[in-house]
GUMIGU-897220 format. One line per 3 residues: number of its first residue (from 1); their letters; for each residue x, y, z of C-alpha. Coordinates in steps of 0.02 Angstrom, whole numbers, plus 50000, padded with zeros to 5 digits. Layout:
N
NUM) a) X/Y/Z | ...
***
This chain:
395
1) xxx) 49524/49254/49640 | 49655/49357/49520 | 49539/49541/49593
4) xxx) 49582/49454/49763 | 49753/49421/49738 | 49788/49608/49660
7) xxx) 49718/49683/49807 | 49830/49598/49911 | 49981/49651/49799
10) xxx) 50025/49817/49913 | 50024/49712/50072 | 50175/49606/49998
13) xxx) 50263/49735/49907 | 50264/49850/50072 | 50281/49706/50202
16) xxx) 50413/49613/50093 | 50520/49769/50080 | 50517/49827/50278
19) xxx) 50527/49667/50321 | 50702/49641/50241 | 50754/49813/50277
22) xxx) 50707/49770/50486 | 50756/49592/50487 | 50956/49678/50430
25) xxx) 50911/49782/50588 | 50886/49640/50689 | 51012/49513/50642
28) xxx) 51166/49633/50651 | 51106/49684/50807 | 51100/49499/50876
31) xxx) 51274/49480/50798 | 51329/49635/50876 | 51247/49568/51060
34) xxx) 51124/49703/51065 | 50979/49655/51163 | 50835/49665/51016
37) xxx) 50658/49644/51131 | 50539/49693/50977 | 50526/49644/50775
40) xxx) 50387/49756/50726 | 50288/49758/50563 | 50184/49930/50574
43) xxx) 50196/50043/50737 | 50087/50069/50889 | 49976/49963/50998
46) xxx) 50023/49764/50955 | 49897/49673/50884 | 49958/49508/50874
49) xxx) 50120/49395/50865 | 50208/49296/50966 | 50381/49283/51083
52) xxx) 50533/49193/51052 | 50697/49193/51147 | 50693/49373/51199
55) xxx) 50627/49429/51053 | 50415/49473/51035 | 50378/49461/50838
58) xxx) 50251/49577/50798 | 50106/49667/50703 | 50054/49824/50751
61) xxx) 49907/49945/50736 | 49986/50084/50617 | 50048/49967/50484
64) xxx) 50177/50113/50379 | 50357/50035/50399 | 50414/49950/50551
67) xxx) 50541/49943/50677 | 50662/49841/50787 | 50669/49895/50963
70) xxx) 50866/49897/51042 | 50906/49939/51202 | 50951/50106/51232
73) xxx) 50963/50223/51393 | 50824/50310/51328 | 50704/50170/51327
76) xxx) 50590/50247/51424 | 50560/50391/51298 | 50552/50262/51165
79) xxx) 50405/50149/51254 | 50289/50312/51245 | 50322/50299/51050
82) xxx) 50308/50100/51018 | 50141/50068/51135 | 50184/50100/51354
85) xxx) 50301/50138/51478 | 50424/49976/51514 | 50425/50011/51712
88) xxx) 50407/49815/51803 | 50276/49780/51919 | 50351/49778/52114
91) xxx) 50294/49602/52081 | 50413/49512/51970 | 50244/49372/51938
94) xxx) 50140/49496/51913 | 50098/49550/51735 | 50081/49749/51723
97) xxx) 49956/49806/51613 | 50015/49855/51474 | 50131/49697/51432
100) xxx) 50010/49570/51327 | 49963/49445/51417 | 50080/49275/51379
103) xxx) 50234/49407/51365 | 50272/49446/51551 | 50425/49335/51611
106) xxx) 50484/49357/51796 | 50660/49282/51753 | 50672/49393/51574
109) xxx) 50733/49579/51566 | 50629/49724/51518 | 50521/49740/51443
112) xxx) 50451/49563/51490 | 50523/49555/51635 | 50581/49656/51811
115) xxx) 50756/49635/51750 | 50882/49771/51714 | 50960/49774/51542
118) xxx) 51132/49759/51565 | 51226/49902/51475 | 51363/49797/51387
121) xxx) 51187/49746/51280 | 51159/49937/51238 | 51184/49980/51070
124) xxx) 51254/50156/51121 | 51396/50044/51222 | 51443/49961/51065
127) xxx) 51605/50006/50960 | 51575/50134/50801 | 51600/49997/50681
130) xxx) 51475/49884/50774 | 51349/50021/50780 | 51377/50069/50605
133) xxx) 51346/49880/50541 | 51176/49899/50622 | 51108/50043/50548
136) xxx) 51200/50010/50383 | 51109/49824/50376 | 50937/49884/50327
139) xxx) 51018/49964/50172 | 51134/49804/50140 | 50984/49661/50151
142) xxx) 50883/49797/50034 | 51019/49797/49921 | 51026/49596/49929
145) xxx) 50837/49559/49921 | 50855/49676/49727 | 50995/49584/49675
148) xxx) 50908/49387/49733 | 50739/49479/49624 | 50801/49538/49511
151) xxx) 50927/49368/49473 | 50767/49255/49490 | 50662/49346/49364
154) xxx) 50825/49341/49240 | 50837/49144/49276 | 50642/49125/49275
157) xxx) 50592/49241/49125 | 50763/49248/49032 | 50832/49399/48955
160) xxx) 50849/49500/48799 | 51009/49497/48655 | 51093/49642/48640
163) xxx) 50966/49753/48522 | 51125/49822/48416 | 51165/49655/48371
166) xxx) 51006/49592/48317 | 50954/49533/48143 | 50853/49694/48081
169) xxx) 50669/49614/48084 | 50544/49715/48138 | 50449/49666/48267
172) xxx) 50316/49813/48260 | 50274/49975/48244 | 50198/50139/48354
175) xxx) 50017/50180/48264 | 50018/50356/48203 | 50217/50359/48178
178) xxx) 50312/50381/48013 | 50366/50190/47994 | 50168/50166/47997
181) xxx) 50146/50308/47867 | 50284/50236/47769 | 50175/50077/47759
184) xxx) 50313/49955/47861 | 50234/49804/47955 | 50278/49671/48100
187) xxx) 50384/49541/48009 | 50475/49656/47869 | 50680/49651/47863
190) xxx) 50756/49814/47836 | 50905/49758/47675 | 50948/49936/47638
193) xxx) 50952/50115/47687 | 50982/50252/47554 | 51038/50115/47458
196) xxx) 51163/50050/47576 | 51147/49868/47617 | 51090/49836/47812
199) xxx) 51107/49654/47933 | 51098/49721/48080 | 51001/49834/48198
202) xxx) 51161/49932/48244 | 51173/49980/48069 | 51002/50046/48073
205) xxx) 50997/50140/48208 | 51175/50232/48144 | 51081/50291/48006
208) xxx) 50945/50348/48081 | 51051/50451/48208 | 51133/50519/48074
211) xxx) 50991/50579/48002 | 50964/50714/48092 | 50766/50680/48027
214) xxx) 50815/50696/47863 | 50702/50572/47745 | 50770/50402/47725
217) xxx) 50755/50296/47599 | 50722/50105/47631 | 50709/49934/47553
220) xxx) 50635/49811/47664 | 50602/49594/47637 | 50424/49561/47655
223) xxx) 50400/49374/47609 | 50455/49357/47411 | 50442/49559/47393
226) xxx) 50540/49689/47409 | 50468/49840/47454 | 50552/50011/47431
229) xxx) 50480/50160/47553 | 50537/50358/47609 | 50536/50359/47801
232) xxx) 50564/50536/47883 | 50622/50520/48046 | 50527/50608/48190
235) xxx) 50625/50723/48299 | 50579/50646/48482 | 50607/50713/48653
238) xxx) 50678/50593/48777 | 50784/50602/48928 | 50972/50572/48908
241) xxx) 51017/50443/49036 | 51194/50486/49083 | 51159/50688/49082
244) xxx) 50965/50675/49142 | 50950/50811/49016 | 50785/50821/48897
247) xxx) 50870/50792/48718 | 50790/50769/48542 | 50829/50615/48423
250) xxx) 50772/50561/48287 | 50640/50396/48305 | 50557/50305/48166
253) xxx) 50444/50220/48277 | 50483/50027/48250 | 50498/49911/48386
256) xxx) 50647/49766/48385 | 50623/49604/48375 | 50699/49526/48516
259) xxx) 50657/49365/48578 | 50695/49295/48760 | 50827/49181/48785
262) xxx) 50856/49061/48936 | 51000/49098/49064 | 51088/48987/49185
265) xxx) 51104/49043/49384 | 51272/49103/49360 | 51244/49220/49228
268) xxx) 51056/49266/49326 | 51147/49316/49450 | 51277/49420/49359
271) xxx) 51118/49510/49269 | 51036/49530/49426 | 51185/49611/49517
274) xxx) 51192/49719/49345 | 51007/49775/49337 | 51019/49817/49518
277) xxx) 51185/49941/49489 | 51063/50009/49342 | 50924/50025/49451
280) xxx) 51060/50141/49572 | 51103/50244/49450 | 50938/50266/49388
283) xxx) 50878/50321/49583 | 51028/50427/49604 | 50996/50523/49431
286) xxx) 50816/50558/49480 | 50869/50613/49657 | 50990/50728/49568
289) xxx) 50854/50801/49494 | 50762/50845/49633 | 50885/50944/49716
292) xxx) 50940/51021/49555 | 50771/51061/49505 | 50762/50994/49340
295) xxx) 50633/50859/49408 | 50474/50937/49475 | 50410/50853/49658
298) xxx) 50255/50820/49587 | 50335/50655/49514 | 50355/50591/49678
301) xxx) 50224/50472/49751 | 50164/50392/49930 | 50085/50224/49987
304) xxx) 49930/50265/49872 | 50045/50282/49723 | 50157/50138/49766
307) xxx) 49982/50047/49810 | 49877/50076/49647 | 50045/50032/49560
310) xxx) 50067/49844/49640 | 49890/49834/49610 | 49930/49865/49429
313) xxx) 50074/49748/49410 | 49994/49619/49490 | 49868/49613/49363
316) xxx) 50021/49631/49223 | 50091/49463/49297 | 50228/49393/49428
319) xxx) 50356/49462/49335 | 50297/49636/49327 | 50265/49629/49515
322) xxx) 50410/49564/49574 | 50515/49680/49462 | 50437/49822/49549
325) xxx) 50456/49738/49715 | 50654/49751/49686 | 50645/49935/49606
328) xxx) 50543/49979/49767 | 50678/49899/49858 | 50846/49989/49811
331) xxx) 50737/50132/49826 | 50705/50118/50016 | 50873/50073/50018
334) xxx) 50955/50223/49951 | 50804/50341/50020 | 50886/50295/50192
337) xxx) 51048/50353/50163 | 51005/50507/50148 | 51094/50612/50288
340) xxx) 50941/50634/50370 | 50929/50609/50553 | 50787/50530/50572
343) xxx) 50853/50398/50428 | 51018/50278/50423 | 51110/50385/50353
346) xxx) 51091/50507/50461 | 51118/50412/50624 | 51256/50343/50536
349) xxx) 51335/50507/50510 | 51281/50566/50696 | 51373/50400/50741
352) xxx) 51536/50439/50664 | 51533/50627/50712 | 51530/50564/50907
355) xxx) 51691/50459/50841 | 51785/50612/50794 | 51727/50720/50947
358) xxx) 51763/50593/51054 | 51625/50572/51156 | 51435/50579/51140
361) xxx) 51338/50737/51092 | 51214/50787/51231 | 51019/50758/51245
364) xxx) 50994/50916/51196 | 51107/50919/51023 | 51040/50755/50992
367) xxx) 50867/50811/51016 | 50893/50960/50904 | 50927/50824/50777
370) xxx) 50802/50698/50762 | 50675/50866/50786 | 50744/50931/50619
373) xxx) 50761/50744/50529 | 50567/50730/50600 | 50524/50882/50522
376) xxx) 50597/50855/50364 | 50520/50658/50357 | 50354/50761/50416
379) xxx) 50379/50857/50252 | 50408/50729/50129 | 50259/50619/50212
382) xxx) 50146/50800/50170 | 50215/50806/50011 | 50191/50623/49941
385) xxx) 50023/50621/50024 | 49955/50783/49923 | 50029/50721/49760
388) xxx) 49947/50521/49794 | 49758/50639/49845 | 49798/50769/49690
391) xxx) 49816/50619/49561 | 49680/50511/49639 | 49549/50647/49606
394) xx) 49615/50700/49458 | 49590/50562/49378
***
């Protein structure tokens, strides 16, 4: 039942996420009066769902993303993409062919019906801030769903003290590293460094950085005993956080000990809002990267990667799952801000350079566009996909 339920992990990790992002699609564009016809999940031919108001809820054949369907003057060019030409039978009780059967409405408008859309209910006849709410709204609900995640696991799991603060216990330590040589165990209290009294795990680690790897030497509490040791201090690459520069420390290898405490809602949600604004910062770092350079592509992965890794933290537990649920989420949500055209953020832009021209760009420009954001989407999708096949038989 658990092998079952871990296979099933990348179908709610991708279909939780899109579904958010859509469903801020949709509602803003019900707020805004735009006439919403289809709530995908996946793209192509429908394969099942069902029709409520004007709105057909779906699942369709391709299942990558999803979309919500507004109406547009270019509808017609959109039906070819999403599944069939929209065109009414002469008949208004008719049902043309390629409208599922149970869909076809003689008193609704197209696509279910003979009826016109009227063009006060096109989202291109909507004001800049109204269109901009709609495309920003994917983004926004992403944004929420990681915060509401991230704020449950806090109030379901707890969270950690402040390491700096902690009583210096250890909790344990790295095999092969030089507390281990040094002969320090899970449960010993660090008293003393170079014959300096220690409390606290802030002390510690100043004399450690201050080290430089120097040897240290160290008095620790075991039980009745105390036990004096020489631990030299391993020069260790990591990656500077605020610089995303490689840098080398010094590391002893000993791991706090740091037990969960309980949290109320108010303060779950003030660490979820704060591991979500972490989680930001940590995306924006490693896209800085990217375009700088100092980050190779071959770190980035596609549904395969994000697949075998739900699979993974599924079998780690709800909490691992669910935390990668919400880092998957600010990701899609800051992916599609990119200025992209094909993305949010790069309609969004397109949107708000038609407000300073002062009128719309023509088919042509704006076809120029989405061919270069398709492109570069077209790209990516190539890139991700070689990376996912290179590390799947390279295993």
């Amino acid at each position: 039942m658990k092998s079952i339920a871990s296979m099933l992990a990348p179908f709610l990790v991708f279909g939780l996420v899109v579904f958010v992002h859509e469903l801020g699609h949709f509602l803003a564009a019900k707020m805004a009066g735009v006439y919403a016809p289809v709530f995908s999940l996946g793209w192509g031919r429908r394969l099942f769902g069902i029709r409520r108001g004007e709105t057909d809820y779906r699942v369709s054949l391709i299942p990558l993303g999803g979309y919500v369907r507004m109406a547009t003057r270019e509808d017609d060019a959109m039906a070819g993409i999403e599944g069939g030409a929209d065109r009414g039978s002469l008949d208004p009780h008719e049902r043309p062919a390629h409208v599922a059967p149970g869909l076809w409405d003689p008193n609704a408008m197209a696509p279910f019906g003979p009826k016109a859309v009227p063009p006060d209910r096109w989202v291109e006849n909507k004001s800049v801030p109204a269109r901009v709410f709609i495309l920003s709204a994917g983004v926004l609900m992403n944004i929420l769903l990681t915060i509401v995640v991230s704020s449950w696991i806090f109030f379901s799991y707890g969270t950690y003290l402040p390491t700096a603060s902690l009583p210096a216990v250890v909790d344990s330590v790295t095999v092969g590293s030089s507390a281990a040589a040094a002969g320090i165990t899970g449960g010993d209290s660090i008293v003393a460094i170079d014959g300096m009294p220690v409390k606290l795990w802030s002390q510690v680690f100043e004399k450690v950085e201050k080290s430089s790897g120097a040897p240290l030497r160290v008095e620790v509490q075991r039980g009745t005993e105390r036990v004096a040791t020489t631990i030299t201090p391993r020069m260790t690459p990591v990656v500077d956080r605020q610089t995303g520069d490689t840098v080398s420390v010094p590391r002893m290898g000993i791991a706090v000990r740091n037990p969960r405490v309980d949290v109320g809602a108010a303060e779950a949600v003030k660490l979820g809002a704060g591991a979500t604004w972490a989680m930001t910062a940590e995306v924006g770092r490693t896209l800085k990267g990217l375009f700088a350079g100092s980050i190779s592509t071959k770190n980035l992965g596609g549904p395969i990667a994000i697949a075998r890794t739900s699979v993974q933290a599924a079998k780690s537990g709800p909490e691992t799952l669910w935390s990668l649920i919400a880092f998957l989420s600010i990701n899609i949500a800051i992916l599609n801000l990119i200025p992209i055209p094909v993305l949010d953020g790069g309609q969004i832009v397109l949107v708000l350079a038609e407000a300073v021209k002062g009128k719309a760009f023509s088919g042509r420009t704006r076809e120029a566009f989405a061919r270069v954001g398709v492109l570069a989407v077209l790209a990516l999708i190539i890139l991700v996909t070689f990376n996912d096949l290179r590390s799947v038989f390279t295993r």
